[in-house]
C-alpha positions, 0 to 999 in steps of 0.5 A, a space after each residue: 500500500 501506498 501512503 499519501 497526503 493532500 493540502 489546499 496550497 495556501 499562502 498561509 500554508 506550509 509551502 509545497 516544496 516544504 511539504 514534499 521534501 518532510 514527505 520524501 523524507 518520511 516515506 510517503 508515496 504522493 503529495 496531492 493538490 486539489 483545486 478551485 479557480 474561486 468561489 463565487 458567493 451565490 450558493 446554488 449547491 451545497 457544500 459536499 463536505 455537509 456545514 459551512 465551506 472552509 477558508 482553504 477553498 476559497 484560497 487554493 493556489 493553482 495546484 499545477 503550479 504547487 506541484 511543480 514546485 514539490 516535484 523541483 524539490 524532491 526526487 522520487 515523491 510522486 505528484 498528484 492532482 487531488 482533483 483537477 476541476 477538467 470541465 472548468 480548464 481549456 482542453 488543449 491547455 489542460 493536456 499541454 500542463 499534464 504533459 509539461 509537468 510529468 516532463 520536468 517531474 521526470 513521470 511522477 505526475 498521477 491525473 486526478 481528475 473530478 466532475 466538481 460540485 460547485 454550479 456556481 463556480 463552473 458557470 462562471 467558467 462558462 461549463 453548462 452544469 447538467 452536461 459537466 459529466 459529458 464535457 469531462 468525459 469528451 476533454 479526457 478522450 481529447 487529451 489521450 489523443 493529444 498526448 498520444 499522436 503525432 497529428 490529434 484531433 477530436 470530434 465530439 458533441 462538446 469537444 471539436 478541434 481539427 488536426 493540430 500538432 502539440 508537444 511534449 507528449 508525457 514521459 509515461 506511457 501512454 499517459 499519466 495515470 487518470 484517477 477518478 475521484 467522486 462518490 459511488 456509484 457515478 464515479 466508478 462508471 466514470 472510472 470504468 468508462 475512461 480512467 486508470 483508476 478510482 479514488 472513491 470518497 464518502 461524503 454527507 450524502 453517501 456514506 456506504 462503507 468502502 468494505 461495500 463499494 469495492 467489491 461492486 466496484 470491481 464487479 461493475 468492471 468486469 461486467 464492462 469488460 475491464 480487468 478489475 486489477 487494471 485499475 487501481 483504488 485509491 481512498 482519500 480523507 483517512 486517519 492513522 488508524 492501524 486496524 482501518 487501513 490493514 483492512 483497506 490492505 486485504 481490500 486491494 487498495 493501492 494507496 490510501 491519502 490524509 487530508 492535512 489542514 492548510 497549516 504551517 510546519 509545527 502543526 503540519 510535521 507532527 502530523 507527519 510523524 504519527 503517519 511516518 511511524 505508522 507507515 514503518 508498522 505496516 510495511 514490516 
């Protein structure tokens, strides 16, 4: 099992280079950075999280940005997007940063991608609410063609450009890993349909332990005609607790991820260390 930890890079926060070197250091797998351009201040859906929207959403640092500066300052600490809103960034522009960034990471660049929930926010960017999941869906399959071939194009219903050349392609191939993140059972579909993997997430509406969904989850993508192993689980918002996450082990999950709070590094370190000793434990 791999063992991560994600932030909303802030300007109050510890810095992203800090961060992930105190990671490396501890062996940690992947520092992630999620994402909101901003936050508008009509409301048209609830916060997913359940109560008030914590500070950090609206002081989140472009988390492309971040995690260039955390893979500058490490070696082997991989980096991810935790999640990046696809259907509020430019298709072209997005796909030429995924391939930018696991070049200068030397590919330890992991795309985590999410539909978002903010309506508000994604109108702002001009995205239409009830067709975000097709947007997502069609800029995805865009950017594998984009990272994949010498002279892309795409032609979908939301989706359209004509034969192009772009460069770099992404050192891994034959792209970074896309890793679904979103509740179940939507997000599983979506994983299934175009990712590499799913990171599931519980939230005030769906509470349905992971014991549970995993194994439907797997289920499902058999009966898609996938190869449930091909595609990697990982669960995101967890605590160090020994027992939870042995069992997470002998569910197959590939990676389990901490939220830590936007904090500087004598809040953040020792929490650092409880993970690190418990990371020691569990690969004995």
């Amino acid at each position: 099992m791999h063992f991560a930890a994600s932030m909303f890079f802030t300007d109050y926060s510890m810095t992203p280079q800090a961060l992930a070197a105190a990671m490396e250091e501890r062996g940690f797998e992947s520092v992630w950075a999620p994402e909101h351009s901003h936050i508008p201040l009509s409301r048209k859906t609830a916060f997913v999280g359940g109560g008030e929207l914590p500070k950090r959403y609206y002081d989140a640092m472009d988390p492309f940005v971040s995690l260039t500066a955390a893979a500058m300052a490490t070696t082997k600490l991989k980096v991810g997007t935790g999640i990046c809103l696809v259907n509020q960034r430019d298709t072209i522009q997005t796909a030429k940063l995924v391939a930018s960034i696991d070049r200068i990471s030397e590919g330890r660049f992991l795309f985590g991608i999410g539909n978002g929930w903010n309506q508000d926010e994604m109108e702002n960017h001009g995205t239409d609410f009830k067709q975000r999941h097709k947007l997502v869906r069609e800029r995805i399959e865009a950017m594998k063609k984009i990272w994949t071939e010498s002279k892309p194009e795409y032609h979908g219903e939301l989706v359209h450009f004509d034969a192009m050349m772009t460069w770099p392609k992404p050192v891994q191939k034959p792209y970074p890993p896309i890793l679904v993140g979103g509740a179940f059972p939507y997000s599983a579909r979506r994983a299934i349909r175009y990712g590499d993997g799913w990171i599931p997430m519980q939230t005030a509406a769906e509470q349905t332990p992971f014991a549970e969904v995993i194994p439907r989850f797997r289920q499902m993508a058999a009966e898609a005609g996938r190869d449930p192993e091909s595609l990697s689980i990982g669960i995101w918002g967890r605590s160090p607790n020994y027992d939870e996450l042995s069992a997470y082990v002998d569910l197959g999950v590939e990676r389990v991820c901490t939220s830590l709070p936007s904090e500087k590094e004598d809040k953040i370190v020792p929490i650092l260390d409880t993970w690190a000793a418990l990371i020691a434990r569990m690969n004995r």
